[in-house]
DRENPA-3360 file (N, C-alpha, C; in nm, 2 decimals, always signed):
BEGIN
1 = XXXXXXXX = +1.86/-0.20/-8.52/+1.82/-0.12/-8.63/+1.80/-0.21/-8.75 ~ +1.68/-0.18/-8.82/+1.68/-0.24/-8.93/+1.68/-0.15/-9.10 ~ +1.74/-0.22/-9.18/+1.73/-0.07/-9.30/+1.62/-0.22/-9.43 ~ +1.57/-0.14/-9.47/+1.52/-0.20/-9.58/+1.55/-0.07/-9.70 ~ +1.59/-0.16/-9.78/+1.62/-0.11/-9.98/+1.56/-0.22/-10.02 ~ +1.42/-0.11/-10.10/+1.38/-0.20/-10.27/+1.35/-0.08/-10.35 ~ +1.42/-0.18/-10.49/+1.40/-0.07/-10.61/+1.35/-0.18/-10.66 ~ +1.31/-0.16/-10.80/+1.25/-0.23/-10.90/+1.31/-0.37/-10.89;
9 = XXXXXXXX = +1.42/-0.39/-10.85/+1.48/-0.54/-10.91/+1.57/-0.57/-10.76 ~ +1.60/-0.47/-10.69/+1.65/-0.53/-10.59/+1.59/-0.52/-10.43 ~ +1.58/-0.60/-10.39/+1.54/-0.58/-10.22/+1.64/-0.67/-10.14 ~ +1.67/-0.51/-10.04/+1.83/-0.59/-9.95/+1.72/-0.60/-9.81 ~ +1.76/-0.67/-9.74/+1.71/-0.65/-9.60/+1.84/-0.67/-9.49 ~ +1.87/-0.57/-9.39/+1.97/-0.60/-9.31/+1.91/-0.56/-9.20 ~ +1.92/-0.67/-9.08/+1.92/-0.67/-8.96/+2.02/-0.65/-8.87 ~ +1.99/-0.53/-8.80/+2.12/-0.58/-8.64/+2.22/-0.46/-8.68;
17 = XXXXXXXX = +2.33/-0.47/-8.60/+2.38/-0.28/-8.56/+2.45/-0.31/-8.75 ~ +2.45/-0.18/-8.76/+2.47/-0.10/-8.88/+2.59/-0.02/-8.87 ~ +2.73/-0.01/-8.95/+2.77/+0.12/-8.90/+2.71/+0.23/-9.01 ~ +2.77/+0.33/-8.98/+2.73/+0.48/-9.03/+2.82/+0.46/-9.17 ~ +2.90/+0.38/-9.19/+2.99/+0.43/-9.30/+2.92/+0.32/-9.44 ~ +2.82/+0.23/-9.34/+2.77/+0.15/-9.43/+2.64/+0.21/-9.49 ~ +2.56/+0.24/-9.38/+2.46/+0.34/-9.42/+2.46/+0.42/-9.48 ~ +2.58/+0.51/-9.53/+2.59/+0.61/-9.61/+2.61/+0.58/-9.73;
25 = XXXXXXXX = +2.68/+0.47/-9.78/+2.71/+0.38/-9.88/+2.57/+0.36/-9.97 ~ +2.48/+0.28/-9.88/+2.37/+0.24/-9.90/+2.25/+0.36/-9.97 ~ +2.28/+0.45/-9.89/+2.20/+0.58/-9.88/+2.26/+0.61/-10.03 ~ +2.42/+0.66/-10.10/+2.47/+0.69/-10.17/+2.42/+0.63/-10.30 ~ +2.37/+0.50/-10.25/+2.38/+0.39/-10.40/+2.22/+0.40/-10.45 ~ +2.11/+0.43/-10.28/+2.02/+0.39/-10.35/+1.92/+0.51/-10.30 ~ +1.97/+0.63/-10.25/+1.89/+0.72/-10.24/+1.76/+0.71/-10.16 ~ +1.67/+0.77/-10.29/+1.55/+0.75/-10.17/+1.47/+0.65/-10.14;
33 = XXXXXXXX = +1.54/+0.50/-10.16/+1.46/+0.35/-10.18/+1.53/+0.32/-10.01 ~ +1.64/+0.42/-9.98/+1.65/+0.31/-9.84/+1.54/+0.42/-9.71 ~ +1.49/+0.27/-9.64/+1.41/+0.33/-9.58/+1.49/+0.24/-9.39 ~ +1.54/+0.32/-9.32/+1.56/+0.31/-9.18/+1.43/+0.23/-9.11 ~ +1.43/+0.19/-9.03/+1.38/+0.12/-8.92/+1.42/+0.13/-8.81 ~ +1.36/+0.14/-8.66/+1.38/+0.11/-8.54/+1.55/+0.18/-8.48 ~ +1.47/+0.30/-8.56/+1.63/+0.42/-8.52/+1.62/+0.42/-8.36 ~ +1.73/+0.39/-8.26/+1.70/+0.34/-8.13/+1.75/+0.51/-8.05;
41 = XXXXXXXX = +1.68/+0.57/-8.13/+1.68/+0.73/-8.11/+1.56/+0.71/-7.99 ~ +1.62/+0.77/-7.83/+1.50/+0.77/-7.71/+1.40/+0.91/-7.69 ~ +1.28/+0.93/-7.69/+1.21/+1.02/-7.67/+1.17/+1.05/-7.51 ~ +1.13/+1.16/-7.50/+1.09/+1.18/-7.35/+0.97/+1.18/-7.35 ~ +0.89/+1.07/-7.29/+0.73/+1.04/-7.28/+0.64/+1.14/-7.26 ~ +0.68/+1.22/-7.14/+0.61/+1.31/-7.12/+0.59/+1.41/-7.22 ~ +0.65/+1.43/-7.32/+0.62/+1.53/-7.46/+0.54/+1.44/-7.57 ~ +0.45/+1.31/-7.55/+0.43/+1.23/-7.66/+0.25/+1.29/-7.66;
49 = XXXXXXXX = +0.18/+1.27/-7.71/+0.04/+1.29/-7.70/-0.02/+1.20/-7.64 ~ +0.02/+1.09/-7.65/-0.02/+0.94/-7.58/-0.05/+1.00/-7.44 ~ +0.07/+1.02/-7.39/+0.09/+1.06/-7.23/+0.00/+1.17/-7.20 ~ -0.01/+1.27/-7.30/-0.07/+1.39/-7.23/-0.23/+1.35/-7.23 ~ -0.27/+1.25/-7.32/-0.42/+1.21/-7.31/-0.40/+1.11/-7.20 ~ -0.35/+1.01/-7.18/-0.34/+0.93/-7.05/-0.34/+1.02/-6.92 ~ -0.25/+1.14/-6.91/-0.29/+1.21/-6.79/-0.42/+1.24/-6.78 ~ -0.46/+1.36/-6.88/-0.60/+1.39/-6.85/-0.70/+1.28/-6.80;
57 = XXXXXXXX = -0.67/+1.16/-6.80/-0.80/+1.06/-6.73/-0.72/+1.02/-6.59 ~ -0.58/+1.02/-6.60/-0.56/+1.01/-6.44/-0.58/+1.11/-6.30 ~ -0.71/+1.04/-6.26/-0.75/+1.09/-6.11/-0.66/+1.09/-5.98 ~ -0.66/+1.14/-5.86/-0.64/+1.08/-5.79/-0.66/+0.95/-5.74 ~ -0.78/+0.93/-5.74/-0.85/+0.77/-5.74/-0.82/+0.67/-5.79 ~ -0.79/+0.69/-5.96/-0.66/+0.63/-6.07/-0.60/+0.58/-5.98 ~ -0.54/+0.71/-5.96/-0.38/+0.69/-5.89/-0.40/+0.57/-5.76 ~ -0.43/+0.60/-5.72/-0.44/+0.53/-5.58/-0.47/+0.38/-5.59;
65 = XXXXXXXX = -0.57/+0.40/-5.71/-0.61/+0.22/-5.72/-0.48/+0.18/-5.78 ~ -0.38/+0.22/-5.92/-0.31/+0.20/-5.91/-0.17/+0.12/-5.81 ~ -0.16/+0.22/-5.77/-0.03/+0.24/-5.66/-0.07/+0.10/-5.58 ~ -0.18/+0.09/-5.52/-0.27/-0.02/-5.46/-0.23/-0.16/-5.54 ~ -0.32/-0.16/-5.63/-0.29/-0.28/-5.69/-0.13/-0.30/-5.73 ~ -0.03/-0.22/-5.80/+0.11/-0.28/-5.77/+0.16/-0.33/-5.66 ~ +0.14/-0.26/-5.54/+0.19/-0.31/-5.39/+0.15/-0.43/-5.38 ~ +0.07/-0.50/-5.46/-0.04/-0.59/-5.40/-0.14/-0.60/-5.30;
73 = XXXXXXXX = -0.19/-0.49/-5.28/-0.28/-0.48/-5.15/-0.43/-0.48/-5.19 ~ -0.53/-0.51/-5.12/-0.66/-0.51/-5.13/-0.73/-0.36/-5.04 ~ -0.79/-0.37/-5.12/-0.83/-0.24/-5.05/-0.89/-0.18/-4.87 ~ -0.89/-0.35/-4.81/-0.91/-0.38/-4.68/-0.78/-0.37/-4.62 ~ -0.68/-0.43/-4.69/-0.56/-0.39/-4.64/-0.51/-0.26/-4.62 ~ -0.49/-0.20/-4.73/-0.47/-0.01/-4.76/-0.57/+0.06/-4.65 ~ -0.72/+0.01/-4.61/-0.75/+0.09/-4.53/-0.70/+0.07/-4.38 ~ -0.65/-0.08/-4.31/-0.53/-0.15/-4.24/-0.47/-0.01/-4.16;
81 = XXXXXXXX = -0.32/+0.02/-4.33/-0.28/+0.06/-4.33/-0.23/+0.18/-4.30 ~ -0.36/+0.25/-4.31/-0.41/+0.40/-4.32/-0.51/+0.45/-4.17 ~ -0.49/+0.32/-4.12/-0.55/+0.34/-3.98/-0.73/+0.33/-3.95 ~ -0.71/+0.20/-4.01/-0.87/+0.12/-3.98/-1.00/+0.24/-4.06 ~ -0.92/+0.27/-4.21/-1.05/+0.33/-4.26/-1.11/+0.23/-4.38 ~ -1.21/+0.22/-4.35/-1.30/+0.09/-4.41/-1.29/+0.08/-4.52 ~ -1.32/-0.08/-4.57/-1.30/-0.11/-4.75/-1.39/+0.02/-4.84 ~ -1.48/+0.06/-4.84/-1.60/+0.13/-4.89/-1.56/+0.25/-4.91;
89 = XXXXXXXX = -1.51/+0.31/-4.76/-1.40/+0.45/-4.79/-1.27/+0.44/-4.92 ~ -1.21/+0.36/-4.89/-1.11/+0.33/-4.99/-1.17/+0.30/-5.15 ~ -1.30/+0.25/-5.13/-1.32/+0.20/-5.27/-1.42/+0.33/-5.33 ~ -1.48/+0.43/-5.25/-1.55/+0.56/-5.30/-1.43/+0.71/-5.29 ~ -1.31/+0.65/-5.23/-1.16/+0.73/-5.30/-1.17/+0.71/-5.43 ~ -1.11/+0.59/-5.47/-1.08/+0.50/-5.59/-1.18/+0.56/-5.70 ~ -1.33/+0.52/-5.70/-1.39/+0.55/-5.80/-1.47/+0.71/-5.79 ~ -1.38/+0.80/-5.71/-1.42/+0.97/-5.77/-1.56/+1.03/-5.67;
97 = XXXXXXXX = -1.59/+0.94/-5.57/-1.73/+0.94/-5.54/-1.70/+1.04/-5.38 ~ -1.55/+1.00/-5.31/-1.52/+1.09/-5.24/-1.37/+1.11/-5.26 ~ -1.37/+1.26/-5.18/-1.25/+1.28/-5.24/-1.14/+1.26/-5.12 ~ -1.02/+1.28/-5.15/-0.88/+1.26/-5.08/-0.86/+1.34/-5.00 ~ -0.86/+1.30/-4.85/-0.79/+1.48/-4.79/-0.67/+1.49/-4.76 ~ -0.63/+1.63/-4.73/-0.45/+1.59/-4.78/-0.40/+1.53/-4.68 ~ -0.47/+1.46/-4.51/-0.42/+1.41/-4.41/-0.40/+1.25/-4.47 ~ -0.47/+1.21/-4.54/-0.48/+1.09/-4.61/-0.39/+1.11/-4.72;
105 = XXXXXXXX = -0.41/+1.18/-4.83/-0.33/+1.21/-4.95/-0.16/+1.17/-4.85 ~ -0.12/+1.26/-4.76/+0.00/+1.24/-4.69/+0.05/+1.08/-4.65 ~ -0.06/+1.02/-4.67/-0.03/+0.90/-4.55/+0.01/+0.78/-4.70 ~ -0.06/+0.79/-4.76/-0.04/+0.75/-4.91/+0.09/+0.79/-4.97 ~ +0.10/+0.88/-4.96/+0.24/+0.95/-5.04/+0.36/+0.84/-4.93 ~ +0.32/+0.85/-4.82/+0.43/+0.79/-4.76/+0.44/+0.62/-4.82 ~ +0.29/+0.56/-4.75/+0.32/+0.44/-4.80/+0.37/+0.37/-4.95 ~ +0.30/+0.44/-5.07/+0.36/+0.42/-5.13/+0.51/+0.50/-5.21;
113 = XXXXXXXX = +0.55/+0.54/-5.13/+0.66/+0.65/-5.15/+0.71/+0.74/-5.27 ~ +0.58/+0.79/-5.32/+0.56/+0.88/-5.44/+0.55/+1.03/-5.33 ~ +0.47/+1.15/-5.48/+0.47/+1.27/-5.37/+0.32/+1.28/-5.34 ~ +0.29/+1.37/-5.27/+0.17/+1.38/-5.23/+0.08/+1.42/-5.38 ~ +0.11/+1.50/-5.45/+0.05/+1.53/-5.56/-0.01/+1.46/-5.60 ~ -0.01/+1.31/-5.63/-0.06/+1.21/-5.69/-0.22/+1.20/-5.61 ~ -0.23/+1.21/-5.52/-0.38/+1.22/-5.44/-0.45/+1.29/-5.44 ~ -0.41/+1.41/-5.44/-0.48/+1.60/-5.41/-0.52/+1.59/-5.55;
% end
């Protein structure tokens, strides 16, 4: 946590944990000049706007390329995987051009051990 105070003639800077009985001090002396920093207060992502516009562009296909690329796999591999279905199938998943069926969506959910939702 960081607090910054400036008034006309003074600027304090303090870094690093704070207690509460100091901060109130601070708050007491100098009202509305102190300004908090890096309140290590946690949010839940999925309520942020960020996320809810990041989902709307996540595809299945996203997803997959995703999931893919962390594993480290190439897309020759993943089709391997998936029972000898070719680079080109896997790469017209990926970019929206064909779609997922849930016998595949399934096979995915397993390998990479998420739920199936992510592909359908």
């Amino acid at each position: 946590m960081q607090v910054h105070v400036k008034t006309p003639r003074i600027k304090i800077d303090i870094e690093g944990e704070i207690s509460k009985n100091h901060l109130s001090l601070l708050k007491k002396e100098y009202g509305k000049y102190v300004h908090v920093h890096g309140n290590d207060e946690y949010i839940n992502i999925l309520d942020t706007p960020w996320f809810k516009k990041m989902k709307s562009h996540m595809t299945p296909g996203v997803n997959l390329r995703i999931y893919r690329k962390n594993r480290g796999l190439t897309q020759v591999q993943l089709g391997e995987l998936l029972g000898d279905i070719p680079k080109q199938h896997i790469s017209n998943m990926e970019n929206g051009t064909r779609q997922i069926s849930l016998k595949t969506a399934k096979r995915l959910a397993k390998i990479f051990n998420v739920s199936v939702e992510k592909f359908v």
